[in-house]
N, C-alpha and C positions, 0 to 999 in steps of 0.2 A: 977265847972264841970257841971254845971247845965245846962249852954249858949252851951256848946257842946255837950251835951245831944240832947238839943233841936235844934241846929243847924243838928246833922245827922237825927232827925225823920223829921225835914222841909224834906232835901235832897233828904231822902228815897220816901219820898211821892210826892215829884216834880218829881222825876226818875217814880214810878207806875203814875204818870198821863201822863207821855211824852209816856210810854212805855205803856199805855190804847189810849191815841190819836192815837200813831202811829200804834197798831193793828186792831184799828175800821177805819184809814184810808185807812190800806191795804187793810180790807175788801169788801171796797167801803162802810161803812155804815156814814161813813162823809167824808167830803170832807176838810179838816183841810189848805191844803194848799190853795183852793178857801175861805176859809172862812178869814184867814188871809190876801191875797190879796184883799179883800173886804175890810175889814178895814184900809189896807194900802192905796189903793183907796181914800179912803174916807179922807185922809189928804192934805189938800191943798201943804204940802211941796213934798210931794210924788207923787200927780195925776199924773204930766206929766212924771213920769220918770216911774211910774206903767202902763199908757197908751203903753211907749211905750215897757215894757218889756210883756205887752195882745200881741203887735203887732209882737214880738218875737217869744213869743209861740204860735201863729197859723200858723208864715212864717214855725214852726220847724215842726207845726203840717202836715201844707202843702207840707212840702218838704217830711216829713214821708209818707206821704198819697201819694205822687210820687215814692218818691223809691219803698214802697209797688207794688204800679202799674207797674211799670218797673220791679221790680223783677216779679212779678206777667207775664206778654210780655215776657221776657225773659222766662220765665218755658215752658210758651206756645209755641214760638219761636222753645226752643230746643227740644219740644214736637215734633213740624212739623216736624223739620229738620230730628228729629229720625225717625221721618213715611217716609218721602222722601226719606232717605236715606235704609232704610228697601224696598219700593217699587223701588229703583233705582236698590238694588242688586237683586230683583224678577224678573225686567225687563231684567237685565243685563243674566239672567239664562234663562227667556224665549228665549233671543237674541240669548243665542251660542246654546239652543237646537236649536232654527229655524234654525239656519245657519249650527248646524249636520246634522237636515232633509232634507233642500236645497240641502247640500253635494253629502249625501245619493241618493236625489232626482235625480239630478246633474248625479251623477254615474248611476245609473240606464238607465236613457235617453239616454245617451252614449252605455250602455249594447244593451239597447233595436234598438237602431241605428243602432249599430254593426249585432246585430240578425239580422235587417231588411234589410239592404245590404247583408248581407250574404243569404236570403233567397229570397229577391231580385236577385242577382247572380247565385240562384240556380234553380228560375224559368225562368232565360232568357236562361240560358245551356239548361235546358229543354225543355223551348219553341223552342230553335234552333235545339235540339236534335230533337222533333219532326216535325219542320220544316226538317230537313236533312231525317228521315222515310218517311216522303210523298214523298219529293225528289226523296229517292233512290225504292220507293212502285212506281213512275210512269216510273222508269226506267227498260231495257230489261235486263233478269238474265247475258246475256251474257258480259254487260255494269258493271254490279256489281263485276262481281268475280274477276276482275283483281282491283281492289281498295278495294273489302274485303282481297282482300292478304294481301296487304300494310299496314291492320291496326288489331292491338290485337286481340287475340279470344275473350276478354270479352265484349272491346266495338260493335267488330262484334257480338256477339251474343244478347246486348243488344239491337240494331239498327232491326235485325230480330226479338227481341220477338215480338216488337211493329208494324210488317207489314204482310201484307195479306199471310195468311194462301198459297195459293195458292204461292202465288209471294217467301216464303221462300221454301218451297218446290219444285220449277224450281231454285231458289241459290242454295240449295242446290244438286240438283241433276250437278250441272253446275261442281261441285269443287270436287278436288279431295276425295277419301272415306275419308282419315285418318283426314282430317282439316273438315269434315262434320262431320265424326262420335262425334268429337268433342264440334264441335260448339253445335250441336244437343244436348250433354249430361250440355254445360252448358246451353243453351235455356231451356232445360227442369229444370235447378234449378233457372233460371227465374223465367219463369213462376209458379213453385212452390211456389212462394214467394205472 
């Protein structure tokens, strides 16, 4: 029982030195599996096949150190994409304001056109209204009363606010009382105005 003895404390103590290697090599304070390939190296039946299993582990190193990089491009990559796509939908929100304002813009021009023909429209009546006052201002009262018959009391009386004093008072005296007394009372809220 002796030999078995001494065979589990060998055991025991090859097991605490594998499991002393392998903590101080996790730690990085030896490098256990460079040390080993070092001496494997260093056997002539080995060199070429340890040569090329160096040239293995830097292809794996290499290719590590690529993928890192690519993954690394990629992160970047989908970094961009997220800013571009964040500034496409800013863009995309400036675009439909602009084109509400435009709209807006749009409509208004239109309002403002419409006002403008309309106000346009209101000074050519007017200008002609006034042209027709000079008109009927160089014409004789007895020439006016038979065409002030023909037309409204209010445009006849607007037509007199606007002509000589004198000239509506020979029209009126021209026409009969009851269509003067008239005209007269709305000239007077004319001209009150």
């Amino acid at each position: 029982m002796n030999v078995g003895k001494w065979s589990w404390i060998i055991l025991i103590l090859i097991a605490a030195l594998v499991a002393s290697v392998a903590m101080l090599d996790a730690m990085g304070v030896i490098d256990f599996g460079g040390w080993v390939m070092a001496l494997l190296e260093r056997h002539p039946a080995i060199e070429a096949h340890a040569a090329i299993y160096r040239m293995g582990l830097d292809v794996d190193r290499a290719l590590e150190e690529g993928y890192q990089q690519l993954a690394q491009r990629e992160a970047e990559l989908e970094a961009e994409r997220a800013l571009l796509e964040e500034e496409k939908r800013a863009l995309a929100q400036e675009w439909a304001a602009l084109e509400r304002e435009r709209t807006l813009l749009d409509q208004r021009a239109r309002q403002l056109q419409a006002l403008q023909e309309s106000l346009d429209a209101r000074a050519q009546r007017l200008n002609d209204f006034e042209r027709l006052q000079a008109l009927y201002n160089r014409m004789r009262p007895d020439e006016l009363v038979p065409i002030f018959e023909e037309l409204e009391d209010g445009t006849v009386a607007r037509l007199l606010a606007g002509m000589d004093d004198r000239k509506v008072a020979q029209v009126l005296a021209a026409m009969e009382p009851q269509r003067a007394a008239a005209l007269s009372r709305l000239i007077g809220g004319v001209s009150s105005k």
